[in-house]
C-alpha positions in Angstrom: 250.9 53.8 -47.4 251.7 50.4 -45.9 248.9 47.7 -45.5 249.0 48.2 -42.0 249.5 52.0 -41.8 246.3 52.7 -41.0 246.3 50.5 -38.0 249.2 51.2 -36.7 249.0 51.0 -32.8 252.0 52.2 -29.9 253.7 50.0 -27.3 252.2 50.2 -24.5 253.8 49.8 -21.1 251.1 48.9 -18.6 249.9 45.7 -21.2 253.2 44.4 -18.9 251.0 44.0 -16.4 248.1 42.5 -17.7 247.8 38.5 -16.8 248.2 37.5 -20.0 250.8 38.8 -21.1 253.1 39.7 -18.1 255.0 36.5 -18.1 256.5 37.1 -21.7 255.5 40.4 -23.0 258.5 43.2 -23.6 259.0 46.1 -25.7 261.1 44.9 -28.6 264.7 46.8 -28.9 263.5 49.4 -31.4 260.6 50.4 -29.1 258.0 50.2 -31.8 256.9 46.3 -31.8 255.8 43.9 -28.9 258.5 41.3 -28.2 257.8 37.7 -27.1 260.8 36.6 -24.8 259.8 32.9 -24.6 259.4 32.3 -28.4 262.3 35.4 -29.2 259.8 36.9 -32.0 258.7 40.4 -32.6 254.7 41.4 -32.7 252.9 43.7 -33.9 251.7 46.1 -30.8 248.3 45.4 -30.8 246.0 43.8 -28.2 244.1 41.1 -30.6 247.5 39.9 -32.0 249.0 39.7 -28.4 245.6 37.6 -27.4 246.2 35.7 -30.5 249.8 34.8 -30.3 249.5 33.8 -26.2 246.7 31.2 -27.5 249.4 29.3 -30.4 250.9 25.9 -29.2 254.1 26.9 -30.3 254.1 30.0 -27.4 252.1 27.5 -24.8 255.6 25.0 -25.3 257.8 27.9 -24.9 256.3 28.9 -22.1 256.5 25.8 -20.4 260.1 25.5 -21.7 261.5 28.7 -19.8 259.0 28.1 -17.0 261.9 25.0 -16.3 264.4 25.0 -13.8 267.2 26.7 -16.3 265.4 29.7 -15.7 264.3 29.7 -12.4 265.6 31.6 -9.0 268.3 29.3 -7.0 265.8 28.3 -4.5 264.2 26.1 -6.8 267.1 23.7 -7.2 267.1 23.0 -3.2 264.2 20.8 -2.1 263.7 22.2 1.3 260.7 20.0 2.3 261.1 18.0 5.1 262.8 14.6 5.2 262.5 11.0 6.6 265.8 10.6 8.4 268.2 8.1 6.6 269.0 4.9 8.1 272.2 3.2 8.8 271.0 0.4 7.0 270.0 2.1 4.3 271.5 0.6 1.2 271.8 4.1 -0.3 274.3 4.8 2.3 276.1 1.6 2.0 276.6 2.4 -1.5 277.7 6.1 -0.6 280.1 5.2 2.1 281.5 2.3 -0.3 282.3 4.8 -2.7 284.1 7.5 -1.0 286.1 4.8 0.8 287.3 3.5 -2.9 287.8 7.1 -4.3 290.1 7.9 -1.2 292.2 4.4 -1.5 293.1 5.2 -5.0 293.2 9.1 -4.9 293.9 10.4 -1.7 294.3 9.3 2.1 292.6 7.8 4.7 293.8 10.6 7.0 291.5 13.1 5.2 288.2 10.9 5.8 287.9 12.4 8.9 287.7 16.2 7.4 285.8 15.4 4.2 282.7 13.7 5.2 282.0 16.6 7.6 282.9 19.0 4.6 280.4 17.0 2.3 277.3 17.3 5.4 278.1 20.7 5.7 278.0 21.5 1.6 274.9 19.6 1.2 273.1 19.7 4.2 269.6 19.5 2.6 270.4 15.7 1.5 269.5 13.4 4.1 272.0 10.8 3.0 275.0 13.4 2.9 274.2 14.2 6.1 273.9 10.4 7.7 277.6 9.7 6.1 279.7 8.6 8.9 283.4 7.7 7.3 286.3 8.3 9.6 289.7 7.4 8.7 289.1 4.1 10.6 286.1 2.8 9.4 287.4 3.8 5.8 290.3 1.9 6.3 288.4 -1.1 7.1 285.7 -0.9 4.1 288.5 -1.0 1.7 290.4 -4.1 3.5 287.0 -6.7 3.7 286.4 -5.1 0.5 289.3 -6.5 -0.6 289.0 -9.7 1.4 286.2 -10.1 -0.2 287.8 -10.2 -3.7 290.1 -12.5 -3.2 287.3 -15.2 -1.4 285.2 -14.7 -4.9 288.1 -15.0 -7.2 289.1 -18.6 -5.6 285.6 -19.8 -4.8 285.0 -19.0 -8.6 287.6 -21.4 -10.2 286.9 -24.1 -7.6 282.7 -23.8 -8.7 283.9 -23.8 -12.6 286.4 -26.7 -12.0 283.7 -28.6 -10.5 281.1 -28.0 -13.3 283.7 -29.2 -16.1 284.9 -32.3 -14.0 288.0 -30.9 -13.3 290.3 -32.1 -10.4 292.4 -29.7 -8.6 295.4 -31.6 -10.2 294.0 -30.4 -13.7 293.1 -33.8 -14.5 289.8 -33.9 -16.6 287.6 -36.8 -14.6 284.1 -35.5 -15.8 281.5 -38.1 -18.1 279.3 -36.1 -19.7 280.4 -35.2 -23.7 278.9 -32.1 -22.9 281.7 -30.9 -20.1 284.1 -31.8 -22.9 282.5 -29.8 -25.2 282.3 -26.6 -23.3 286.2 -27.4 -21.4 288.0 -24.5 -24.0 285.9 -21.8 -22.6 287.5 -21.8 -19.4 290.5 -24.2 -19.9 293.1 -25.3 -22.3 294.7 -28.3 -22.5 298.6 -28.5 -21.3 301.3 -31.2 -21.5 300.5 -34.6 -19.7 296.6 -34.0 -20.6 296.3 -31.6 -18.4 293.7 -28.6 -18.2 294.7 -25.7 -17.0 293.2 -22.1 -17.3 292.8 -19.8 -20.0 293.3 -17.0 -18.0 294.2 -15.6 -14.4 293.3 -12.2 -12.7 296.6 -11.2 -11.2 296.1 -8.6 -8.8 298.6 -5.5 -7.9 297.8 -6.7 -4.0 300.1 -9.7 -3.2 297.5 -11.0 -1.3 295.1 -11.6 -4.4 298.5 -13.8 -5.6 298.6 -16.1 -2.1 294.4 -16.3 -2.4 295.1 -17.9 -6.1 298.2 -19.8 -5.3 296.3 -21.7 -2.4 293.3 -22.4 -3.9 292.2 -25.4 -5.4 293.2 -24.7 -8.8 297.1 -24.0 -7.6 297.9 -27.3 -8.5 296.7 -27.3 -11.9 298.6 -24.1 -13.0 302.3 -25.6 -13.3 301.1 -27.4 -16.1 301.1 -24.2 -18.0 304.1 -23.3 -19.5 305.8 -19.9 -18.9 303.6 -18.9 -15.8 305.4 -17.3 -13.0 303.3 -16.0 -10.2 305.3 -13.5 -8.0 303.7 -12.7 -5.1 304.3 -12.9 -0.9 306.0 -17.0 -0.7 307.0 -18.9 -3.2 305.1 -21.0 -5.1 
């Protein structure tokens, strides 16, 4: 006879329904032992050892672990409480709108703005900001042109603000006096025929009008001092 023989207790159904033990409590697949879903353990089928088990830390973390959303019904994922509305101003939807309008210039049309921001309202209509999205086909159109407006004003301003750190003259001439311009000129610069500084390196856009922002700028001048550069763009250099 077994140590336990003599104790030996049956599964019983209705300890299912006790408070303790409903959330995790199941008859294991043979019948004859309690089963712990959240820690995936067999018990033995008696009360004290149930009690026992539902006090360890080990079960208390498991608990909380299958309590998460994983194992949750559906409405849990979907916040339905109610919402502040969102502003047009809100940076959030800046952001958004910025976003779609650069995913449809380089992987779809602008045509289609004005059947996929109602699609995405629709599909998420408990998100306050995917509901205030408002990109037509026009307004996308224009994001993605000051957008790229905008590029081209902050590549030229940049060169003209480093030029005038290092003492550079739009001519490439070096006309700075401190020793300490001259010591930091090969970061951005390197020197050409005639003494002449011209830059290490140029962001050449696909858009021809990135090419015409560079080529009359302030550092244009500087750049046929560089041997081998062509810059194809719009009009000739």
């Amino acid at each position: 006879m077994g140590k336990w023989a003599k104790y030996a207790r049956n599964y019983k159904k209705e300890w299912e329904k006790e408070p303790d033990f409903k959330d995790w409590l199941s008859p294991s697949n043979s019948g004859d032992m309690a089963y712990c879903r959240a820690c995936k353990v067999e018990l033995r089928p008696h009360v004290q050892d149930l009690k026992l088990h539902s006090t360890r830390v080990k079960h208390a973390n498991n608990m909380k672990r299958s309590a998460g959303p994983a194992a949750g019904p559906l409405a849990s994922f979907v916040d339905r409480r109610p919402r502040e509305p969102c502003s047009s101003s809100s940076d959030d939807l800046k952001v958004a709108e910025l976003r779609l309008a650069a995913h449809l210039a380089v992987h779809g049309s602008f045509l289609t703005a004005d059947h996929l921001t109602p699609v995405i309202s629709g599909c998420f209509s408990d998100s306050v900001l995917a509901s205030a999205v408002t990109l037509g086909r026009t307004k996308c159109a224009a994001l993605v042109t000051k957008a790229g407006q905008c590029g081209n004003q902050v590549g030229a301003k940049f060169w003209e603000v480093i030029s005038d750190e290092h003492g550079i003259e739009p001519t490439g001439s070096y006309h700075g006096d401190s020793d300490l311009q001259l010591q930091r000129l090969n970061v951005y610069y390197k020197e050409a025929p005639e003494g002449k500084y011209v830059p290490r390196a140029i962001l050449v856009d696909l858009e021809p009008g990135t090419m015409d922002s560079v080529r009359s700028g302030a550092i244009n001048a500087s750049l046929r001092y560089l041997p081998g550069l062509t810059l194809v763009g719009q009009s000739p250099c």
